[in-house]
N, C-alpha and C positions, 0 to 999 in steps of 0.2 A: 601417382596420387597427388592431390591439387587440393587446399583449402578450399577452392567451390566445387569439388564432387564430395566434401566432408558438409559442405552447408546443405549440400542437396540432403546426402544422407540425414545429417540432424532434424533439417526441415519435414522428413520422410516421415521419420522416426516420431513426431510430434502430432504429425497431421495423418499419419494411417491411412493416408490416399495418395496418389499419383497426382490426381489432378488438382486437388488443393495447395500438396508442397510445392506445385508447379507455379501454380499462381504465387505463393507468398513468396519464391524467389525471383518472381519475375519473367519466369523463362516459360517456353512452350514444352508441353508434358512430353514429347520425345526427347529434348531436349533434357531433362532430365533422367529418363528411363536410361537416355546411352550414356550419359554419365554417372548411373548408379552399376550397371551392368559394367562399365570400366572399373572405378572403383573394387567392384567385387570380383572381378578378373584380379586384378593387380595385386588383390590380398589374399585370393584363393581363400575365400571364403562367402559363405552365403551370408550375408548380412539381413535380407527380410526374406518370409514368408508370406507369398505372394497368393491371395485366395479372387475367386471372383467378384468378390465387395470389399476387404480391405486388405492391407497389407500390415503384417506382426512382426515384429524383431525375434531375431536366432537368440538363441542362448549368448553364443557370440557374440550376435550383432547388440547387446545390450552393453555389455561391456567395453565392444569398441568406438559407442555411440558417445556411452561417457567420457572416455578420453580425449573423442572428439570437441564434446562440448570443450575439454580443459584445453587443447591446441589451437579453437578457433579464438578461446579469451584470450591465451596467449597473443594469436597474432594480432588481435584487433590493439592489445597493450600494445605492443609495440610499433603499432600505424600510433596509438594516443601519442604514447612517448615522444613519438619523432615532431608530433603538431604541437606537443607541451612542451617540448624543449624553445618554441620559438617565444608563445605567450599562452600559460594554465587559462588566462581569463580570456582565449578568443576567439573560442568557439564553442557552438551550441556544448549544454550539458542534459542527459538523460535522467530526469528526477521521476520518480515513482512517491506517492501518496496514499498512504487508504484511506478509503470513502469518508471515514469520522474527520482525519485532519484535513483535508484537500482543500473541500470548498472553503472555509472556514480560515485557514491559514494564507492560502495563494493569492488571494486580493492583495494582502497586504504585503506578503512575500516579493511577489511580484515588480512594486515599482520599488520598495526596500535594493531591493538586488540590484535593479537598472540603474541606482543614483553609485553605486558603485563597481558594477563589472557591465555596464552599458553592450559590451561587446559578446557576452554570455548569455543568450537568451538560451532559456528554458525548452527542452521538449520533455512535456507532462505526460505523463499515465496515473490514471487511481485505480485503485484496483484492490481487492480482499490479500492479506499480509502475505498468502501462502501461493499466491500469484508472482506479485511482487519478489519474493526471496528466489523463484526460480529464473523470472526475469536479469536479476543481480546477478546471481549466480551462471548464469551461461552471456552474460557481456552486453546483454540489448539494455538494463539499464545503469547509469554509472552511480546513482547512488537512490535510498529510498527512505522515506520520513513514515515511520511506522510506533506503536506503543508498544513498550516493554510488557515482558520480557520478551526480546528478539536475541539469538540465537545462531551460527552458523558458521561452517570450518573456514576457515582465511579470512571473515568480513569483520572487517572493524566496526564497532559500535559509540556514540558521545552522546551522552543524553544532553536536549536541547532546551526543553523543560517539564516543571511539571504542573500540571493543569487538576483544578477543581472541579467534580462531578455535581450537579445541584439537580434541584424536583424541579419540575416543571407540571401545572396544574392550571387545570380551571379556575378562572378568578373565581367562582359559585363555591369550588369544593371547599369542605367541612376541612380540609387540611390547611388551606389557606389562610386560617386563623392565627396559623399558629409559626413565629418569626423563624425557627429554626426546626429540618424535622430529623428523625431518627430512622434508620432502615427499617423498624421494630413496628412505623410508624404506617409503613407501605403495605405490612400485611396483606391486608384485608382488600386493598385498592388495586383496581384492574389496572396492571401493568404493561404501558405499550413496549417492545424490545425491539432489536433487529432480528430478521431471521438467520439463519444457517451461516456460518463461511465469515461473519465478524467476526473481529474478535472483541469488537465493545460490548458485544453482546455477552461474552463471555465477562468480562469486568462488572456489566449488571448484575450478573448475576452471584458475582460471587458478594457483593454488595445486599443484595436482598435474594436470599438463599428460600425465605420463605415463600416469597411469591411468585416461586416458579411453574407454578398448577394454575394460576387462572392469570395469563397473560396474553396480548394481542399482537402479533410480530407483523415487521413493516420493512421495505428495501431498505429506507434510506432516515436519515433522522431528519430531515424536510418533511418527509411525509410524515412522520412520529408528530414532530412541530404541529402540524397541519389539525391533525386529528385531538390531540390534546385540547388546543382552541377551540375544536369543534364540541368537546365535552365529552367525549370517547372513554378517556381515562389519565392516566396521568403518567411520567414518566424520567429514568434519572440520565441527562444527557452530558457531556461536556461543558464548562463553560462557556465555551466559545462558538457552539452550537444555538445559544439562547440570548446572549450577549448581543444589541445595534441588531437582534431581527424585534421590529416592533407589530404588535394588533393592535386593532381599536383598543380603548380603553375598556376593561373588567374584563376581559378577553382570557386573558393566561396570569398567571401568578408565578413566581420565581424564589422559590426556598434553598438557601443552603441548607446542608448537613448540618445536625449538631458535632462536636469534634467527637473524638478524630474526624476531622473529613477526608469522605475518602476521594482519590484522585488518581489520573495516570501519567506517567512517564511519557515524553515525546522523544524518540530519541533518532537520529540520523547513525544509516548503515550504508556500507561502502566495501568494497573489495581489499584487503590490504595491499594488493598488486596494482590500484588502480594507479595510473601515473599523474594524475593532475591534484596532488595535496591540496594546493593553493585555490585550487576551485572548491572543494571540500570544506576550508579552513571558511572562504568567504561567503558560502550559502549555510552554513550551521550560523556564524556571526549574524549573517542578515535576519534569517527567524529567531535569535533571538530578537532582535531589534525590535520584532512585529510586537502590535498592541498585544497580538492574542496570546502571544509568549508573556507579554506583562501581566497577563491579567490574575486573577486571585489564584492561586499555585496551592500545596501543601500545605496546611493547618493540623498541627499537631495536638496542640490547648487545649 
């Protein structure tokens, strides 16, 4: 048994095809089939259930898949360990984002970072939070920047900061009048959200509970942006989602919350096993640094 007839099997196990897991490992699909049919020699057990269009895990093979995932993070720690022992900051790191912080943070993240670990570039993924945590969790990424509350067995959590929600309107709209608004206030207003698989969608909503019967859902809050200006409807985004994006003038209109306002938590999650602290230590340091971590946070008053 070999760590790559376990990557084969996990890759297997993921992608319910031959010829897919073949591709994402890189190898040619007999190439794989003889090293899953070894593996399952050498354990005397049938690990998949092989049908004419896909392939399903045994009862078995579910639970030795998992253990798998836990021996292949094991050994990839220990390739880290041995490259972090020379220098944490000197080679690439794997950062995961979702869609709400990414765009919005990594401009500024970005050269934040390079004026101090020059030698740690960045490989990015953004991706919906419940991606991301499976990602962490079986070793492809070393750490990921998501909003609380995040959750999960061995992964350490540090919140990074926390960020003010605001309305975002038509300059025309009747709401626009008015310097501060109230959730109370949204009622009545066609509300654009994200669809399915956010989770900022879920913080809209618990935000404005009432206006969950006549709302307009969108991929991305670019598009939300987009559409608001266009006079669609109106919408409660991130600060830093509405923040240096400018339209022509009477375009969009920019309201905070009356207090409480409400906001969310950014916070950086990581493995507690991962071996490079020191990488961790200095990309939480650098977003705070960013303007967009500065920007208006928490208001209790």
């Amino acid at each position: 048994m070999t760590l790559t007839e376990l990557r084969y099997a996990v890759a297997l196990a993921q992608e319910q095809h031959f010829g897919r897991a073949a591709e994402r490992c890189h190898v040619s699909q007999p190439t794989l089939s003889v090293g899953m049919k070894r593996l399952e020699d050498y354990l005397g057990v049938l690990l998949f259930e092989r049908s004419k269009g896909a392939v399903y895990l045994t009862p078995i093979g579910e639970s030795i898949i998992e253990q798998a995932h836990k021996v292949l993070a094991e050994a990839n720690a220990v390739l880290e360990m041995a490259h972090a022992g020379r220098n944490q900051l000197s080679s690439p790191l794997r950062v995961g984002a979702i869609y709400t912080i990414g765009p919005y943070l990594l401009p500024h993240l970005i050269p934040q970072l390079h004026t101090v670990a020059p030698q740690m570039p960045l490989y990015i993924e953004e991706n919906f939070t419940h991606v991301l945590r499976e990602r962490l969790r079986e070793g492809e990424l070393d750490a990921i920047i998501v909003a609380l509350p995040f959750s999960e067995p061995d992964v350490l959590t540090k919140v990074l900061y926390d960020e003010a929600l605001c309305v975002l309107l038509p300059a025309d709209h009747p709401l626009a009048a008015e310097q501060r608004l109230s959730a109370e206030a949204l009622e009545d207003a066609e509300l654009l959200i994200l669809g399915e698989g956010h989770c900022f969608r879920e913080r809209v909503l618990e935000v404005c509970p009432a206006t969950q019967r006549a709302s307009v859902e969108s991929s991305s809050l670019e598009t939300i942006r987009h559409m608001v200006a266009s006079g669609l409807g109106v919408s409660v985004l991130p600060h830093s989602a509405v923040s240096g994006h400018h339209y022509s003038p009477g375009s969009v209109a920019i309201r905070p919350f009356s207090a409480p306002v409400p906001f969310r938590q950014v916070a950086i999650a990581w493995r507690a096993s991962f071996p490079r602290p020191r990488a961790i230590d200095v990309l939480a340091d650098s977003v705070r640094l960013c303007s967009v971590s500065r920007g208006p946070g928490r208001e209790d008053g």
